[in-house]
N, C-alpha and C positions, 0 to 999 in steps of 0.2 A: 655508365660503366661502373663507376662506385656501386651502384645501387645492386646489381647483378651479383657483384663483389658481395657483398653485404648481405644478398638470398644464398649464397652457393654459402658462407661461413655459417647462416644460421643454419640450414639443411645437414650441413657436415655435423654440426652440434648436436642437431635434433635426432640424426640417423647413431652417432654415438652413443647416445645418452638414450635412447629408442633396444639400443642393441645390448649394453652393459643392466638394462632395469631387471628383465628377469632372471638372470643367468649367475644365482648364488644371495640373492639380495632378502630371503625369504625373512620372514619375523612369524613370530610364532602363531599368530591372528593369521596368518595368510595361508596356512599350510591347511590343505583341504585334502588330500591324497596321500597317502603312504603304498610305495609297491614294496611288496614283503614275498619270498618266495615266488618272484614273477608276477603275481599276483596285484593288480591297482586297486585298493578298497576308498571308498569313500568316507573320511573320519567324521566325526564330530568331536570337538577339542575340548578338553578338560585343564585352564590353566588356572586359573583363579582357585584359593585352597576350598571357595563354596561350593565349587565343579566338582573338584580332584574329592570331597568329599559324599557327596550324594552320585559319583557316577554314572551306571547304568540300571541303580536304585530304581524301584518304580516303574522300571519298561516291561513290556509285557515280550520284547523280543528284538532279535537282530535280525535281518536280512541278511542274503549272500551278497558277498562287496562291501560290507556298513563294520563301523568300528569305532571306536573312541580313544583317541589319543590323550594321554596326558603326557606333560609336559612341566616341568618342575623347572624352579628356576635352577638351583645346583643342582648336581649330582650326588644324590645318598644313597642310604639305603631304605629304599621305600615296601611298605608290606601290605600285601592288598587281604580284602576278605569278601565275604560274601552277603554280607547286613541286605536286606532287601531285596535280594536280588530273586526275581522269578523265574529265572531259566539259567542253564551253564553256556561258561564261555571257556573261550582259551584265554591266558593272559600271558604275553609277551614282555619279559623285560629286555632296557635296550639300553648301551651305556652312549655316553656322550658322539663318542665315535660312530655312531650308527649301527652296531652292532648285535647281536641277538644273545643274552647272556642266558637266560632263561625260560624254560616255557612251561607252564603249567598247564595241564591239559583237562580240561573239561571238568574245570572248578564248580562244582555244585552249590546250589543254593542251601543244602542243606548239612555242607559243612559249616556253617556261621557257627560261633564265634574264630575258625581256626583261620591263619592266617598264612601266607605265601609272600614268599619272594626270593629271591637268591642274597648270598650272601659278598654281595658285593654293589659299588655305586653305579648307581643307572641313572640317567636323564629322563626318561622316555617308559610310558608305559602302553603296550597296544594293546585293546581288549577285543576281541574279534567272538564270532560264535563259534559253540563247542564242534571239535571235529576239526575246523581249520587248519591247527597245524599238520595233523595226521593228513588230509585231503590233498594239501598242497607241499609236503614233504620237509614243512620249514627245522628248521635241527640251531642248536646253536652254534654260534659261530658266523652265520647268515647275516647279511649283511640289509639294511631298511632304507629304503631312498625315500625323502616328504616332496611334495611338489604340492603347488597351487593351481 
């Protein structure tokens, strides 16, 4: 009887502790998805300052769905440019709250050296390809859910 005792408290543990793991527990490694305007794009994450600097330098393109999150440890004011880059994108700022504060629309490669951002603290920055926000109607205010 103990013994039965003693599977049914581990199962109650394990179906607990099974249940509370995904549901808000995310770390910033683990966030593989961001839905933005309905929308689920599949990110590649920018946290480390070597990432958050060389971004999406060097890429010859994005796909539809593909993005690159970065991810700041506070909340500043951060200002992006365009050094390297071979194609336009849209870039989204987003403040701590999940929130959309900013959108840059179809940032070209050949404005480098000028720079963008809003004037206020963000957490969060999404970089998606150009046209996106227009296609999928994103405005600020809009709200970004991350998910793994």
């Amino acid at each position: 009887m103990k013994k039965y005792f003693f599977i049914l408290i581990i199962f109650i543990l394990a179906t607990g502790f099974l249940v509370t793991l995904p549901g808000g527990n995310l770390t910033p490694e683990s966030i593989r998805y961001v839905k933005v305007a309905g929308q689920r794009i599949r990110v590649d994450l920018a946290i480390s300052p070597e990432a958050q600097t060389k971004g999406l330098a060097g890429r010859t393109g994005l796909s539809e769905g593909e993005g690159m999150l970065f991810i700041f440890d506070v909340p500043g004011k951060h200002l992006f440019w365009m050094k390297e880059m071979n194609f336009p994108i849209d870039i989204i700022w987003i403040t701590e709250n999940m929130q959309v504060v900013h959108v840059e629309k179809n940032a070209a490669p050949e404005s480098y050296p000028e720079t963008f951002g809003p004037d206020a603290y963000i957490k969060y920055v999404l970089e998606v390809p150009a046209g996106y926000s227009d296609k999928n109607n994103l405005k600020v205010g809009d709200r970004i859910l991350l998910s793994d």
